[in-house]
C-alpha positions as CSV (number, residue, x, y, z in Angstrom):
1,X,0.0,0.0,0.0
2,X,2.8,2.7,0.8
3,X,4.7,1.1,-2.3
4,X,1.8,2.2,-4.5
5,X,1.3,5.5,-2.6
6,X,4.7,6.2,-3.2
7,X,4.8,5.3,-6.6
8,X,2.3,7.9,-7.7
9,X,3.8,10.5,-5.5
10,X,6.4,10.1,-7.9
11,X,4.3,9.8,-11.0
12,X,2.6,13.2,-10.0
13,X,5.8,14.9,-8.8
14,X,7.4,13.9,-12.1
15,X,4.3,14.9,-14.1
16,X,4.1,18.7,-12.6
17,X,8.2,18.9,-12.8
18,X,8.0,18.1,-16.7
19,X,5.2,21.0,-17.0
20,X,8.1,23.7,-15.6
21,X,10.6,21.9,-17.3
22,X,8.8,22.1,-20.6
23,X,6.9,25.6,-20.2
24,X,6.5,26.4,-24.0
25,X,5.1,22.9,-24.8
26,X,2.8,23.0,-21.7
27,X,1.4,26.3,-22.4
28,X,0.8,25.7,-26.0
29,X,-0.5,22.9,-24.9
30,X,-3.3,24.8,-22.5
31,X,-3.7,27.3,-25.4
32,X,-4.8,25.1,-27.5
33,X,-7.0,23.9,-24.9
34,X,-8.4,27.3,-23.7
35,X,-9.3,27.9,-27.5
36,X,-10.8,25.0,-28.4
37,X,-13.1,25.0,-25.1
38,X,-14.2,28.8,-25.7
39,X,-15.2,28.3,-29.1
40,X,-17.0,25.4,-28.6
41,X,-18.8,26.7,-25.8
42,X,-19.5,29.8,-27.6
43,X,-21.3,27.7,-29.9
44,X,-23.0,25.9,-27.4
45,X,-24.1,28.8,-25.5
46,X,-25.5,30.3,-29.1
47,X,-27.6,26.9,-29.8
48,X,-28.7,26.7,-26.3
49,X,-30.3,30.5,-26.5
50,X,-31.5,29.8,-30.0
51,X,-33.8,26.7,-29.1
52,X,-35.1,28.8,-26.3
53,X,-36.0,31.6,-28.5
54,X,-37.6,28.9,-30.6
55,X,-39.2,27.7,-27.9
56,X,-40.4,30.7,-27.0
57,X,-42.1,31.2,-30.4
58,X,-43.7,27.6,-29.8
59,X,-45.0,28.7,-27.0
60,X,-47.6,31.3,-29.1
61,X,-47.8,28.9,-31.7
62,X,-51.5,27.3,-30.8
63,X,-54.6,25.9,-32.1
64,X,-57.6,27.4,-31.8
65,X,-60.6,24.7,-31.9
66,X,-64.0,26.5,-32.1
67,X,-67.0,25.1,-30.2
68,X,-69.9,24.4,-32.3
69,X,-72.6,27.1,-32.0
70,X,-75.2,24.9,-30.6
71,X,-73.0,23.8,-27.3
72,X,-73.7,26.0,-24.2
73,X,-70.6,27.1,-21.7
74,X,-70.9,24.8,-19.7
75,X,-70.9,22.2,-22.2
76,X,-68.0,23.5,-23.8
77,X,-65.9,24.1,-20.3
78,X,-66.4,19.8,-19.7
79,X,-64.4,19.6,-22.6
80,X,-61.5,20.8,-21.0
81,X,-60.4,17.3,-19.2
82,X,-61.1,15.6,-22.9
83,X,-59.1,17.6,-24.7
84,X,-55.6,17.6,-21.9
85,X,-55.8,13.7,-22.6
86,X,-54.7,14.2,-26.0
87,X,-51.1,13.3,-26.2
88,X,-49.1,16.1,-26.9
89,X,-51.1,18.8,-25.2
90,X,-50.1,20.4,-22.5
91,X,-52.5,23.3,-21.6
92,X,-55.7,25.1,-22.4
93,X,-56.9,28.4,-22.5
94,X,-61.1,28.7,-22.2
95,X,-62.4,31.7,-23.9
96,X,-66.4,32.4,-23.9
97,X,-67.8,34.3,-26.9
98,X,-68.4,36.9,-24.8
99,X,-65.1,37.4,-23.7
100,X,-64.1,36.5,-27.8
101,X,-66.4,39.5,-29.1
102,X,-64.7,42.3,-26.1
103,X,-61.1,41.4,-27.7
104,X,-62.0,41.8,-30.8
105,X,-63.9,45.3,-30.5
106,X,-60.8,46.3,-28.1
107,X,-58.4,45.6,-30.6
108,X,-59.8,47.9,-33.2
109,X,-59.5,52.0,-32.4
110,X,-63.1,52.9,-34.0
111,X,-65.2,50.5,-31.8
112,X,-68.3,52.2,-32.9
113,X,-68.3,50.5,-36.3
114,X,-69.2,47.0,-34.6
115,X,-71.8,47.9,-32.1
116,X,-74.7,46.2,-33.8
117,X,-72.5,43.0,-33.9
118,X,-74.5,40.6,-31.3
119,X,-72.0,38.4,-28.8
120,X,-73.7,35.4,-29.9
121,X,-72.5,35.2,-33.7
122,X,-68.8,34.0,-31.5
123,X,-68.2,30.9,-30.1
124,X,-66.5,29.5,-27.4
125,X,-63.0,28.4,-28.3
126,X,-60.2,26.5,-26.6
127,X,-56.4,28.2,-27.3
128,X,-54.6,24.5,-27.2
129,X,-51.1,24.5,-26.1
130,X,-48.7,21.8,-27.2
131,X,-45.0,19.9,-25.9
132,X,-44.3,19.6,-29.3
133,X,-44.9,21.8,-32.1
134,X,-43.3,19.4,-35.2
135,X,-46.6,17.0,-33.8
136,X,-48.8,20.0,-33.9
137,X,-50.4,18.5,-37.1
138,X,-51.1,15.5,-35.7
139,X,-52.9,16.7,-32.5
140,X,-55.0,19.3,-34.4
141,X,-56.2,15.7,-36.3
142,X,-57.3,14.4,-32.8
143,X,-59.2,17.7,-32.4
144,X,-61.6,16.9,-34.9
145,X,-62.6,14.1,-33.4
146,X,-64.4,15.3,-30.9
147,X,-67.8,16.1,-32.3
148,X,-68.6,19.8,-29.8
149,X,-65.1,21.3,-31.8
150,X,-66.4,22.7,-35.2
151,X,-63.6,23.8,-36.3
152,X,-60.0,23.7,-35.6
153,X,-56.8,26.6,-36.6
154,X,-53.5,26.5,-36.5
155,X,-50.1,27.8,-38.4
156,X,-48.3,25.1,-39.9
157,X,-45.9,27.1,-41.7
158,X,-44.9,29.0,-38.9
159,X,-44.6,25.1,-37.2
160,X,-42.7,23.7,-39.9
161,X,-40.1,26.6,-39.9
162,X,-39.5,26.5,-36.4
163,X,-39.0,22.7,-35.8
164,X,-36.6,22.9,-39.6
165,X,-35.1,25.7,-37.6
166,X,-34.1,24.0,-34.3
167,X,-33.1,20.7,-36.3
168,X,-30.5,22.9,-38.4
169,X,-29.2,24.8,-34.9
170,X,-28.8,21.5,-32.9
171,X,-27.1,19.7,-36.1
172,X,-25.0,22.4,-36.7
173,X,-23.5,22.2,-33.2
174,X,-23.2,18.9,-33.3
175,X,-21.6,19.3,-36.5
176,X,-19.1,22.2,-35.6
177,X,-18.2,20.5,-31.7
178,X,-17.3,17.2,-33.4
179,X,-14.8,19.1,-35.8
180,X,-13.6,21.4,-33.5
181,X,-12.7,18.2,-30.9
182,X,-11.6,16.3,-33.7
183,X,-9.1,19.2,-34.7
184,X,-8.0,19.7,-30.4
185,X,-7.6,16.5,-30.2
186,X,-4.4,16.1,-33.0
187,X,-3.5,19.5,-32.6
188,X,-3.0,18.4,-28.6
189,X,-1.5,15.3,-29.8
190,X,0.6,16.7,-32.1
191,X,2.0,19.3,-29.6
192,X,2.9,16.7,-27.2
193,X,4.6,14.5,-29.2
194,X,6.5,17.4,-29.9
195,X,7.6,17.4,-25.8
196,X,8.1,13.5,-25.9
197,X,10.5,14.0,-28.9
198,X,12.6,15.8,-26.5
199,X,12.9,12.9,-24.2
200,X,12.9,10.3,-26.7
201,X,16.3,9.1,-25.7
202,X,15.2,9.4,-22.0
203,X,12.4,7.2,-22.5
204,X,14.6,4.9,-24.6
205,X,17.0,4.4,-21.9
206,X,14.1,3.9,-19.2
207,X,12.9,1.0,-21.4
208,X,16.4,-0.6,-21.7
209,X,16.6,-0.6,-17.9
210,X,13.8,-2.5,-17.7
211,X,11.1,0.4,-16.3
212,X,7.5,-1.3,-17.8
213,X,5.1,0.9,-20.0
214,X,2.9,1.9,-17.7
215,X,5.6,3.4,-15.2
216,X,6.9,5.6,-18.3
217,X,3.1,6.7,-19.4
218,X,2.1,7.7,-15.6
219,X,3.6,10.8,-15.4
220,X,2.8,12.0,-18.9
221,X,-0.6,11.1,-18.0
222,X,-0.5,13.2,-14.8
223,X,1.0,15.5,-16.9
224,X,-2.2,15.5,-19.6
225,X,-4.2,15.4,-16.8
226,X,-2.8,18.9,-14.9
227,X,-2.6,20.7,-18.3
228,X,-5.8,19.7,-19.3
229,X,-8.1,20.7,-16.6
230,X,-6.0,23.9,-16.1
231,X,-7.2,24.7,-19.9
232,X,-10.8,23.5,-19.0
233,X,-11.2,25.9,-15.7
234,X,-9.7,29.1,-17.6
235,X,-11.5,28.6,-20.7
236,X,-14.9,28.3,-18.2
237,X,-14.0,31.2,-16.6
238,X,-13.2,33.1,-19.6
239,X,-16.5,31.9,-21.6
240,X,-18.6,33.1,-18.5
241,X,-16.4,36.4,-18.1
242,X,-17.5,36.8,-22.5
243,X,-21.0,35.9,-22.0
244,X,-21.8,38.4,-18.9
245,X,-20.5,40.9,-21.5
246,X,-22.2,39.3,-24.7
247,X,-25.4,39.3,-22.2
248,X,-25.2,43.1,-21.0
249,X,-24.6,43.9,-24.9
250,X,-28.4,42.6,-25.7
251,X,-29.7,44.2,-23.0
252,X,-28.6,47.4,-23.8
253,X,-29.3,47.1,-27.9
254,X,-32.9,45.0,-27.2
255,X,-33.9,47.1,-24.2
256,X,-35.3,44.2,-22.6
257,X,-37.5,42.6,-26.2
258,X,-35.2,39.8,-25.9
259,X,-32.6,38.1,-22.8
260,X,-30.3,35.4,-23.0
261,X,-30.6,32.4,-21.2
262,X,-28.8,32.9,-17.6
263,X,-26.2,31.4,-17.1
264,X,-26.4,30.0,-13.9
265,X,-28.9,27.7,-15.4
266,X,-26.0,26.0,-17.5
267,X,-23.1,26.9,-15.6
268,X,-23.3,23.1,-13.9
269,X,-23.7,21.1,-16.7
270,X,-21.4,23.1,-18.8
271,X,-18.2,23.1,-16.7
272,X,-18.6,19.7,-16.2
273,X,-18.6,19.3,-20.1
274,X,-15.4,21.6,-20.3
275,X,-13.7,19.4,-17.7
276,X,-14.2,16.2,-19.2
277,X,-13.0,17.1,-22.4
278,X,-10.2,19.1,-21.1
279,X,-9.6,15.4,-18.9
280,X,-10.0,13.2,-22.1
281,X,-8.0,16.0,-24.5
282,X,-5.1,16.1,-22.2
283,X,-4.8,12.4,-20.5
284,X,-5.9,10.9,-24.2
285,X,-3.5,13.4,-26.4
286,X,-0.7,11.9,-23.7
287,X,-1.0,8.6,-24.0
288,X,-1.2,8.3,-27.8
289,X,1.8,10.5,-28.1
290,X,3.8,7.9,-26.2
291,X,2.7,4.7,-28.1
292,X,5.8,5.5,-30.6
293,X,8.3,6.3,-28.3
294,X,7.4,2.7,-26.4
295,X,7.9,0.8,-28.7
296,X,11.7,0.0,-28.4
């Protein structure tokens, strides 16, 4: 037990002394880190504050299903619990024809001109909400099943565009992370094999002493390790330093019409995503520099 404790004192000891002892390699090496990680979570951030914009316009986009005519209030209130056990919706709005006829004479300026319009030529209507909006066809079809709804509205173009819309932002990001990790991960690679060419005779004549592969990869694992999550914790405070700027930016120019997503609400999930792939850049980039070099 104090064999192996040892042992890995050394392995860190010797990773952090070949960070100093290498100080250009190592802090290309958390450059490259720092970049990748801000640029990929600038990305992210954008994506996530675009679906919620989109989902934000969902959230108006409703159906309206008119009650037939000959259906009294009350009738047309019972139909509430039928119509929230239709999969995909998720809320209702009850509005009487009374209440339908006062918004539409309040949201004309001359409300004269319809004062001989009668109440009674509105119906009741249900404004539908739904989880979903791409299914939004498919639960106005439920709709007109029930015989009291008349007749049923909704936009599907406006639908269509907003789902097409968050399916080309969340491809997109996938899209641009997996390149941009792809490119981290042999530019990392590259620029530590850069530091183990410097020690290739060093390794070399570990090897020929007998010291096994795992007790030369240790420490440039350490090493990976250190260098990695020291990218990952500056680039997530420099990415939340950008977007409390980028934030105070829209408030100023939208005066308020339009906020991004806080950022305490992703911060979590977020710089546990930068730490893992600072972990996996760094320890990964380390070990499959050193497969060359091992083989002796």
């Amino acid at each position: 037990m104090k064999m192996n404790r040892n042992r890995t004192f050394y392995y860190i000891k010797e990773g952090v002394s070949s960070i100093f002892n290498h100080s250009l390699m190592s802090f290309a090496s958390v450059c490259i880190i720092i970049a990748f990680l801000v640029i990929m979570g600038s990305f992210i951030l954008l994506a996530v504050n675009i679906n919620a914009l989109v989902g934000e316009l969902e959230n108006d986009n409703i159906i309206l299903a008119h009650i037939d005519e000959t259906v009294s209030e009350s009738e047309a209130r019972a139909l509430e619990h039928t119509i929230l056990s239709i999969p995909n919706v998720t809320n209702v709005v009850f509005t009487t024809n009374r209440e339908a006829y006062e918004n539409f004479i309040g949201r004309h300026e001359d409300e004269g001109r319809f004062g001989d319009i009668d109440y009674t030529v509105f119906r009741h209507r249900f404004s539908i909400f739904v989880e979903d909006v791409a299914l939004i066809a498919e639960t106005q079809q439920e709709l007109r099943h029930i015989p009291e709804i008349a007749r049923t509205s909704a936009n599907l173009t406006v639908a269509r565009a907003l789902v097409n819309v968050r399916n080309i932002v969340s491809w997109v990001s996938i899209i641009v992370v997996g390149v941009l990790l792809a490119i981290s991960l042999f530019i990392m690679s590259n620029t530590i094999k850069l530091a183990t060419f410097e020690r290739r005779e060093e390794i070399s004549i570990m090897k020929m002493v007998g010291a096994t592969n795992s007790f030369i990869r240790w420490p440039f694992i350490f090493e990976g390790f250190i260098l990695g999550l020291t990218g990952a914790l500056i680039a997530f405070v420099s990415i939340m330093a950008l977007y409390g700027f980028a934030a105070g930016r829209v408030i100023e120019i939208e005066a308020g019409l339009f906020q991004l997503v806080v950022f305490s609400t992703i911060s979590v999930p977020l710089f546990l995503l930068f730490a893992g792939i600072g972990f996996g850049v760094g320890v990964g980039g380390s070990a499959f520099a050193l497969n060359r070099y091992l083989k002796v």
